[in-house]
Steps between C-alpha positions, in 0.01 A plus 500: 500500500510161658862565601467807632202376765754257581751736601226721671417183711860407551570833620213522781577181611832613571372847630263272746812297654664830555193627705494234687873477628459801701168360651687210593762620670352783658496506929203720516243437756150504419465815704765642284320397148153710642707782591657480089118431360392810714791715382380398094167586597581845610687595210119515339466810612725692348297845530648515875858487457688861455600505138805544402678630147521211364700602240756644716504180708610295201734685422708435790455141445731298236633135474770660344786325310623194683844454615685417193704275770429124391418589124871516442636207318908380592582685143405824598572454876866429415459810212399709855792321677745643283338869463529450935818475493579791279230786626491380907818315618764767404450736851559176733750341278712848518486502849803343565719801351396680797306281841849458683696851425163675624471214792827561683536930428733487728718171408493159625626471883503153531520202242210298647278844460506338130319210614215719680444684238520222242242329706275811528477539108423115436232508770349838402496439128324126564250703687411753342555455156413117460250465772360775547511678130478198258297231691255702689490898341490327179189322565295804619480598160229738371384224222852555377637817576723581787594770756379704736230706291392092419424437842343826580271396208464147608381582818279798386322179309378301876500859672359836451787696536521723275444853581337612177108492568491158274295327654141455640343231710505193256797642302684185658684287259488199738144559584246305668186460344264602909592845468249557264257260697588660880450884343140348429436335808706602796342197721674257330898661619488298817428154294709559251829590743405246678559280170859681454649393805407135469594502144824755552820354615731693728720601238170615271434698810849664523484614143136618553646719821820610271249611232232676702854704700636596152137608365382675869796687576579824298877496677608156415389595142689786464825350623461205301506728228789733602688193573417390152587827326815479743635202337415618160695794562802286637494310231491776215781654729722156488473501116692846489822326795519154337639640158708752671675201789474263286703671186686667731681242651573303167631791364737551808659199419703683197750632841675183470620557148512824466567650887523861327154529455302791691223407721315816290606284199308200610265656599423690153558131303209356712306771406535464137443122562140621701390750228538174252317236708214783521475479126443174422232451690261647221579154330314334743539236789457210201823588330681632792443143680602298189844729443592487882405160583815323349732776669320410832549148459875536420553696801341291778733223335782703502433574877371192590857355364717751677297425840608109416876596453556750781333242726708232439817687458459655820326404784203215444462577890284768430209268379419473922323821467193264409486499881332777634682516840752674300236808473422495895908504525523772235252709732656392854845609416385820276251661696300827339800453225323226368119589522643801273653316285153362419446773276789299242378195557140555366639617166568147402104492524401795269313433173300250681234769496500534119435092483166564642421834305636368154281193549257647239746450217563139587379215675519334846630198391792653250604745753535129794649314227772777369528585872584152634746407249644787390507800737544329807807262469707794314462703759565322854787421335618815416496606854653172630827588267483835594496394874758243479735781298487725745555244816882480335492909379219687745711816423358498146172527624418872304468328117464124616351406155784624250755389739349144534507420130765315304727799370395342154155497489535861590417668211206261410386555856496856465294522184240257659440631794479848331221352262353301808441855721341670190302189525433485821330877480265305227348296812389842668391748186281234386386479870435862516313477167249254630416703823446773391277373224307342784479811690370700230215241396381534898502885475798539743768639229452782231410389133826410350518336141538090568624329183455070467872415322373150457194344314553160573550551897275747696643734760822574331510889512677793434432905652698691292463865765585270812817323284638866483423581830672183647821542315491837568458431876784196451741750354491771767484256812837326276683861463394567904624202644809453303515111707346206557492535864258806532257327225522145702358682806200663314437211286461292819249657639287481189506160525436401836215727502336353233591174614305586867210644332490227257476241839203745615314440232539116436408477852171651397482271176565181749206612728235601236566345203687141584358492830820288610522352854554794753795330644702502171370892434643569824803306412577699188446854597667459827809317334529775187370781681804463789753435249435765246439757807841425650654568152266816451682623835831470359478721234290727649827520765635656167223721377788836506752277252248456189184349629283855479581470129196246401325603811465914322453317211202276597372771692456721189358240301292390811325843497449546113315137539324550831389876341353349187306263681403751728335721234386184322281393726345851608418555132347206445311543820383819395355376129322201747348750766313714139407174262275639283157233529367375189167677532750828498632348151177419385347913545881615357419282192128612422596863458355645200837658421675213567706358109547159380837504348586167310733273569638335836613696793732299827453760796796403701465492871663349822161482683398116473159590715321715242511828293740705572413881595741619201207363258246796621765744448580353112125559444464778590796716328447239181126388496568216242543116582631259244212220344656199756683624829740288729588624844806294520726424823797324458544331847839286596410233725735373756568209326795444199293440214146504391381255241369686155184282514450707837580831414221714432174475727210752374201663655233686303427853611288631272267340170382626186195370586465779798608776287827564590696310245730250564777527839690244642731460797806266448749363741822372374674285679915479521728332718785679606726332263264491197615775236236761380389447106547780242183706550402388144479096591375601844217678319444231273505213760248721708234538251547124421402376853210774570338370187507163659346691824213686296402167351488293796342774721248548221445097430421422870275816580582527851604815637812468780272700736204294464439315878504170451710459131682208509737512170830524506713679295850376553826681486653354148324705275223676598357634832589329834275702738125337495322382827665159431811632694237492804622131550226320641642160678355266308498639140843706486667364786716285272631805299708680732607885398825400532477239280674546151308619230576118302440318857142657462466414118579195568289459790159668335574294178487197756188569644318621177580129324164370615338701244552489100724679342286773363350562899822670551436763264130554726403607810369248796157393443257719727344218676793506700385598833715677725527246748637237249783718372608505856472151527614354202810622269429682207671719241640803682525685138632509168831513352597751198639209352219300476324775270539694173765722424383860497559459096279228472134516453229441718298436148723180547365376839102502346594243270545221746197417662631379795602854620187650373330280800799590761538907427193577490513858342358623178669565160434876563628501822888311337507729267483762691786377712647433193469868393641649824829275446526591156423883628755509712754344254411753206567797785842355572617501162395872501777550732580528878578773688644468866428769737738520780344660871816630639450673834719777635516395872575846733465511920228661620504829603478452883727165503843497684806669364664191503169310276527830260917428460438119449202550264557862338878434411645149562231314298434765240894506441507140427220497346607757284833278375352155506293353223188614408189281480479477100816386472514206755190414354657570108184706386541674182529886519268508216218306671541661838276705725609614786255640771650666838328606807675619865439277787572668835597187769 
């Protein structure tokens, strides 16, 4: 016992030093320290401010899983390295086979032309692949995960911009703790702005201005999300053209032994080479990455060899193309010629794109490190040997790779660089994959099945409808074509436009998240914007020759995603505008006819804000309810992962004590990357954490709406939505709502070490005046952790006398908690049944043809063919209960 007070004592001492570090440092004026006692003061009244759902506001709030960047050790970074080189390297290291025969179309004119071009790919690839891809898009990572769906979702986490009706006034993630305090008293806005802009840098200010535009204005939300789905749609489109250039071309290297061969023959092998890189992508990205890693590595040796001996066989001159007034040359003496010939240039760049996407499967620091040293010497001097070749044979220009290498590393050439451009399609399936997994969490793609290949690393996926559909896709645009050249133009404009959106939207992340000087903002959009727009020009010059290929492409998939959304978010504004209010549930519940059926029943629902209208209609055709009832909504959050202490947040809607028996509402939480449970664990992990929530609720007594409750019920394992979240200055200041859910353990655990061990188990003593918990730090709530399992008895607790004086609650009034747990464990061992609300959405009669077309057809066709809800969420058929109703929108 004596040990423990020591540690108690050891502990606030080093809880008080922490206090005080702040106070010491802090530049406050005295004015400014009234203004913050004022602002605690005012939180007293909590009768005045417009309450929210706070159940609903928690659930948009999540510390999520934490960047798994900085938690790798060197083994598995260098395990990552090696899986880099095999899944994302292949596209740019097969580049070569084809950057200078689609560069000069129409031959090479003049030998120094070499040295332009040369220049132009050594300058662009250090720009936009190294710089811009792998030292700056690699660090605006969504804790982890890359792309553009990343960034959408990293910005929708400092900015309301999503156009689902998700959020209310203090749904803000970052949010300030006046909002609450101003609602009450408006007086006080003048003060406390004034506080903001002595406190507020300029570049605080900038991101505040970025944040209020993107929140304010309906039309810069709307294109950042077209521009979003845009890219998405590029991308999915670029993962159907790598496979088919990329094989393509290797394949088109047979010629030079056997110059019988058909083009129609070709053609048909890299087919049958498509269908089989398709079909092993079931295995996983785990395997795949191990098996085509060593092939990889081989071949950027191989090429990286080849570039050494061309180059000093014949002509080390070309190595002044590291002087860039070789491109200005290039441009003077080419004219138009050259700003077309652009559009083959940027090819040495693609895959870059898949770097950033893919980053969910690795790591920053393995993709730098297998970047640095592997990728990036192999390459540069590949096409220094290629350029140095052709300055002694320009007229071999048309197959530049095959003719470059040593007649007797032919053969092994061949078979490499065949494996290499299956490969290299690896880079941009798994690419695809991830995107579209994002898009789908978000509500902006229809339900497809998403399977996890690996268990060790998260975000390693595999969709086995869109695999079909992309080698489907691969194989026709392959037996279209018939070349290289006509692929090279459409797959270039799937890349640059991904690259300029991509530049859009770190511009965005620079402003609002980093808040980086404005100069350097300036610097980089102006810099990447102009260069990426003046190769977007080029092969736009060639739309006619192959570039409307990924443009119809995107354009379809662009309107299937824009569509779903569409109909998305008018459904689930339709459930919001007719939320059925709890006194509604209440009178439903009372009726005399109304049965009890045993068991557990987990109403499904998309509505986070309350009961959905579909409930009503279930009672009335079937006027029976199950013993314990969950409205459950399982909401993604814009965020990668979502810790499993954090997942399920619970509100009571209904008691046994008021007669209508026991009904719940549940929100669990997902990030887009987290994979769903089997409806049986989900079940069991649900009923697990609401009888934590039924005991704590129960052992504290205080109702959520009471004015002027002050426990909190935090987000691990039972019910994050008291009055606590009301953040007064001076007694919840210090947890933030962004804070992680361990930050705040840690934190509370801190603060609570004044008081014994046993205390923490309690409540605060009621001599506590209001006043001095806004004064003086205090316990902001207790943990699940710090209390009995839901298995354990509360019979337990009486025994130590110690508690007896904390918890002050009768023996009658722990067993009856007691008896509810055990209650609603003996009901879920009499089974569960889920009950699905599906709605049938339909146009309203008077809407525009065009709305009844959309909504009548287009969504109920893919609808119709995509995944139903029971199986994304793996519900057994024999526990299922579906309930439809029409919504007109």
């Amino acid at each position: 016992m004596a040990q423990v007070q020591v540690q108690v004592q050891a502990a606030a001492a080093t809880m008080e030093m922490m206090l005080k570090k702040p106070q010491a440092s802090s530049c406050c004026s005295d004015d400014m320290a009234d203004l913050e006692r004022a602002l605690a003061l005012e939180v007293a009244a909590p009768t005045t401010v417009p309450r929210q759902d706070s159940l609903y506001r928690d659930a948009t709030r999540a510390a999520g899983g934490g960047n798994h960047e900085g938690q790798d050790g060197w083994a598995r970074t260098l395990r990552l390295a090696f899986q880099c080189v095999g899944v994302l390297y292949g596209d740019i290291g097969t580049s070569p086979l084809y950057v200078y025969s689609s560069t000069f179309t129409g031959g090479i004119r003049h030998t120094d032309d070499l040295l332009g071009v040369l220049s132009l790919i050594i300058y662009s690839f250090l720009l936009f692949t190294i710089i811009k891809y792998v030292y700056i898009a690699l660090r605006a990572n969504d804790d982890g995960d890359g792309g553009t769906f990343a960034l959408y979702s990293l910005i929708s986490r400092h900015a309301k911009v999503s156009l689902v009706p998700n959020h209310q006034a203090e749904d803000d993630i970052n949010g300030g703790g006046d909002e609450a305090v101003l609602a009450a008293k408006p007086s006080l806005r003048g003060s406390v702005r004034r506080r903001t802009v002595q406190l507020a840098s300029s570049r605080e200010q900038r991101a505040q201005w970025v944040k209020q535009l993107l929140e304010t204005s309906k039309p810069v939300r709307i294109s950042l999300f077209l521009l979003t789905v845009l890219a998405t749609a590029m991308v999915i489109s670029d993962a159907c053209l790598t496979p088919a250039i990329s094989v393509l071309s290797a394949v088109g290297g047979l010629k030079e032994k056997a110059p019988n061969l058909t083009t129609d023959q070709i053609v048909w092998i890299t087919v049958a080479i498509l269908v089989l890189l398709f079909a092993v992508q079931r295995f996983g990205t785990d395997k795949v990455g191990y098996l085509f890693a060593p092939v990889v590595l081989l071949w950027l040796l191989l090429i990286g060899g080849v570039g050494v001996y061309n180059l000093l066989r014949h002509d080390v001159g070309v190595l002044r193309a590291f002087n860039p007034k070789y491109i200005l040359d290039y441009f003077r003496r080419n004219g138009r010629d050259a700003w077309v010939s652009l559009g083959g240039v940027l090819l040495c760049f693609t895959g870059t794109e898949a770097l950033f996407a893919d980053l969910g499967y690795f790591s920053v620091r393995s993709i730098q490190l297998s970047f640095a040293f592997g990728l990036v010497p192999a390459v540069l001097l590949a096409y220094i040997g290629q350029a140095a070749f052709l300055r002694r044979y320009p007229d071999q220009v048309a197959n530049t790779f095959y003719q470059s290498t040593p007649e007797a590393l032919f053969w092994p050439t061949f078979v490499l660089a065949l494996a290499a451009s299956v490969i290299g399609s690896q880079a941009m399936i798994s690419c695809a994959f991830a995107t579209i997994s994002h898009s789908q969490a978000l509500g902006c793609f229809p339900r497809v099945k998403v399977l996890h290949t690996s268990r060790q690393y998260q975000g390693q996926l595999y969709i086995p409808e869109v695999n079909f559909l992309l080698a489907l896709a691969a194989c026709v645009v392959t037996l279209a074509a018939k070349t290289t050249t006509v692929i090279a133009e459409a797959h270039g404009i799937c890349v640059v436009l991904v690259m300029l959106i991509t530049t859009l939207l770190l511009t965005l992340v620079m402003l609002l998240v980093w808040r980086v000087n404005a100069a350097w903002v300036a610097l980089f959009f102006f810099v990447f914007a102009a260069a990426e727009s003046a190769y977007l020009s080029s092969v736009l010059y060639r739309f006619a020759h192959g570039g409307y290929i990924p443009v119809a492409m995107s354009a379809v998939l662009m309107a299937v995603m824009v569509l779903w959304h569409y109909v998305h978010v008018r459904r689930y504004e339709y459930e919001l505008e007719r939320t059925v209010s709890h006194d509604t549930v209440r009178e439903l519940l009372a009726r005399r006819d109304l049965v009890r059926v045993p068991g557990v029943g987990l109403f499904y629902t998309e509505l986070v804000q309350g009961i959905p209208p579909v409930f009503p209609h279930l009672v009335e055709k079937i006027p029976s309810i199950h013993a314990v009832l969950l409205f459950v909504s399982v909401k993604h959050l814009p965020v990668p992962h979502v810790d499993a202490a954090e997942r399920f947040l619970f509100r009571q809607v209904v008691s046994e004590s008021g007669g209508g028996g026991r009904v719940f509402r549940c929100v669990a939480r997902y990030g887009y990357r987290d994979p769903l449970e089997e409806a049986k664990d989900f079940a069991a992990s649900l009923v697990e954490r609401l009888q934590y929530y039924v005991r704590d609720v129960n052992l504290y007594g205080l109702d959520h709406q009471q004015a002027g409750a002050r426990v909190s019920y935090p987000s691990s394992r039972c019910d994050s939505m008291a009055m606590a979240r009301q953040r007064s200055v001076g007694n919840m200041n210090m947890m933030r709502p962004s804070a992680s859910y361990t930050e705040s353990l840690a934190l509370s655990r801190a603060r609570s070490s004044g008081m014994t061990t046993t205390m923490m188990l309690g409540m605060h003593s009621a001599s506590c005046t209001d006043q001095q918990r806004a004064c003086r730090p205090t316990a902001a709530g207790v943990f699940a952790e710090e209390m009995l399992t839901p298995a354990e008895s509360f019979s337990e607790l009486s025994r130590m006398g110690s508690v007896q004086a904390a918890v002050k609650m009768s023996l009658e009034e722990m067993a009856r908690i007691e008896e509810e747990q055990r209650f609603i464990e003996r009901e879920m061992e009499k089974g569960v049944v889920y009950i699905l609300g599906e709605a049938e959405v339909v146009a309203r009669p008077h809407s525009s043809l065009l709305n009844k077309v959309m909504v009548n057809y287009a969504y109920a066709f893919l609808r119709k063919n995509c995944r139903q809800g029971e199986k994304m969420l793996a519900i057994p058929k024999s526990q299922l209960l579906k309930v439809g109703m029409t919504y007109e929108i």
